[in-house]
N, C-alpha and C positions, 0 to 999 in steps of 0.2 A: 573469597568466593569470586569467581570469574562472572562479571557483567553479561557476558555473550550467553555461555553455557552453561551457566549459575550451576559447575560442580569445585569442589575446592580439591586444592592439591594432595591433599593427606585421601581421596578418594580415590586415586590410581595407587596400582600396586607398585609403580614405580623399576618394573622389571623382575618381581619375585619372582622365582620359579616354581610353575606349576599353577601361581595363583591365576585366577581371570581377573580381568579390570569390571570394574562395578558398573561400567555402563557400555553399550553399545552403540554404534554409529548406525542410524538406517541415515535411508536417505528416500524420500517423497516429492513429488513436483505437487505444490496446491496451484492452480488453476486462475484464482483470485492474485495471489502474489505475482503471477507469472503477467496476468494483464498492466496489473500497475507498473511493473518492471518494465513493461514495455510501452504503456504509455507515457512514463517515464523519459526514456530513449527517443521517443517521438518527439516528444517537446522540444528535448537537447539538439537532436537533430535539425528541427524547425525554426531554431535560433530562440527559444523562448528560455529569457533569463528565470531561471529556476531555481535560483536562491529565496528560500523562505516557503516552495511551493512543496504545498501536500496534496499526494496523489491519492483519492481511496476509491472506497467501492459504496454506492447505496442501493438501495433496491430498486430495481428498474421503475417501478408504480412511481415509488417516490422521484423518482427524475423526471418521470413524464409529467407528475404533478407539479413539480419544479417550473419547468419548459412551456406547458402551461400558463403560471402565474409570469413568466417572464412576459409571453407574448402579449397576457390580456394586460397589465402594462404599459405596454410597449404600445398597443390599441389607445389605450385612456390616454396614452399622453399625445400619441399623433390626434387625437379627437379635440383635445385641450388647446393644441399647437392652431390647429384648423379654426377654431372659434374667433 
């Protein structure tokens, strides 16, 4: 079985004639894949060593809740620093 397109070799017809092949090729742009692809590129471009680095996707709420707890944080400890 092929890792990438988990079909195995005895599933094409190998050149019969007449036969069709068991599977077809489409081809779709997702949307999601095409951001990370290119936030991706961004980085490389940006000089950001990107070994080890995973790109994904969360849901906007959740990163503003993120971004959020970053800043209040980022508050408590300039508060902490100031005492």
């Amino acid at each position: 079985m092929c890792p990438q397109c988990n079909t195995r070799y005895d599933d094409w017809d190998h050149g019969g004639e007449g036969q069709e092949d068991a599977y077809a090729v489409t081809v779709q742009r997702c949307v999601g894949c095409q951001v990370i692809a290119d936030r991706q590129d961004q980085l490389g471009r940006d000089g950001v060593d990107t070994n080890g680095v995973k790109v994904g996707l969360i849901p906007a709420a959740a990163a503003a809740a993120l971004q959020a707890q970053r800043e209040l944080a980022g508050h408590r400890h300039r508060i902490t620093d100031d005492d």
